[in-house]
N, C-alpha and C positions, 0 to 999 in steps of 0.2 A: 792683310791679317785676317785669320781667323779663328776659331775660338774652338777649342774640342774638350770637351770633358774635363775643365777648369786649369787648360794648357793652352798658350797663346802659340798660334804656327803662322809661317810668312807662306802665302803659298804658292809663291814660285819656287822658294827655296828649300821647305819643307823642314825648314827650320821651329822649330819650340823651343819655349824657353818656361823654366818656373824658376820663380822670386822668390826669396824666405821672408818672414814675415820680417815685419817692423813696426814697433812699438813707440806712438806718440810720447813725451812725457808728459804723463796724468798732473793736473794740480791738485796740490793738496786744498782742503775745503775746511772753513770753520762754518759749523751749523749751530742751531738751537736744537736740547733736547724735544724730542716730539715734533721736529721737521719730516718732510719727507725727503727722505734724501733717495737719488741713482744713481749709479754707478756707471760712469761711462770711459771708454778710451779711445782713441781712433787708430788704428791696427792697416796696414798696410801686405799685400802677398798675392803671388798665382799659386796656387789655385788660392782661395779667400780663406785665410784664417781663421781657425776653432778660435774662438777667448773665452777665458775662465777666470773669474776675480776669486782671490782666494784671502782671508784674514791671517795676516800675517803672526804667527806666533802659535796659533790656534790649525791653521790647514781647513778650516771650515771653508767648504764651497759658498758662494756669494751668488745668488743671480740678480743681474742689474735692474732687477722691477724696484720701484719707489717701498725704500724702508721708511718704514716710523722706527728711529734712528732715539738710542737710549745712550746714555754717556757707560754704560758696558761696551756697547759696539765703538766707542772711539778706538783709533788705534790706526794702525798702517793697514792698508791694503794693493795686495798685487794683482794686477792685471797682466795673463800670460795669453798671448796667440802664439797657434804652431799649424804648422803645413807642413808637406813632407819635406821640405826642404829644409826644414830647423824650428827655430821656437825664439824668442825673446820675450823680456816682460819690463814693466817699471811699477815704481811704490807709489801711492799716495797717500796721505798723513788725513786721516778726518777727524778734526778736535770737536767736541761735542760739549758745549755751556752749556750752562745751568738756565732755566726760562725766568 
């Protein structure tokens, strides 16, 4: 096997292959308001996976750096990877208490 430009090929056979992504299911999280919360998923694909978490309801882009997390931002959030071969996503719920 070898590897060309995020395509796996055999190379006696000259065979390539590309994977669509696949999307772990995220768990949902309960935090304290004023934690730092991040956002992660583990995303599977040839060539590797864009992922974009996005606020559900809202469409506000996310990126996965450490929020200081306010019970506004509770809510559901998706998690979507895409390659050329497709896209899949899944939700997670982050409840956010009062300190």
């Amino acid at each position: 096997m070898f590897h060309i430009s995020d395509t796996f090929c055999n190379a006696g056979d000259f065979l390539c292959f590309t994977v669509p992504p696949s999307v772990e299911q995220a768990e949902n999280m309960v935090v304290r308001e004023g934690d730092n919360v991040e956002l992660h998923c583990n995303v599977t694909g040839i060539p590797r996976p864009a992922v974009m978490w996005t606020k559900v309801g809202t469409g506000e882009h996310i990126k996965g750096i450490p929020m200081n997390i306010s019970r506004a931002q509770a809510g559901e959030y998706r998690c979507t990877a895409n390659n050329t071969c497709g896209v899949d996503s899944t939700v997670t719920d982050i409840d956010v208490q009062c300190t």
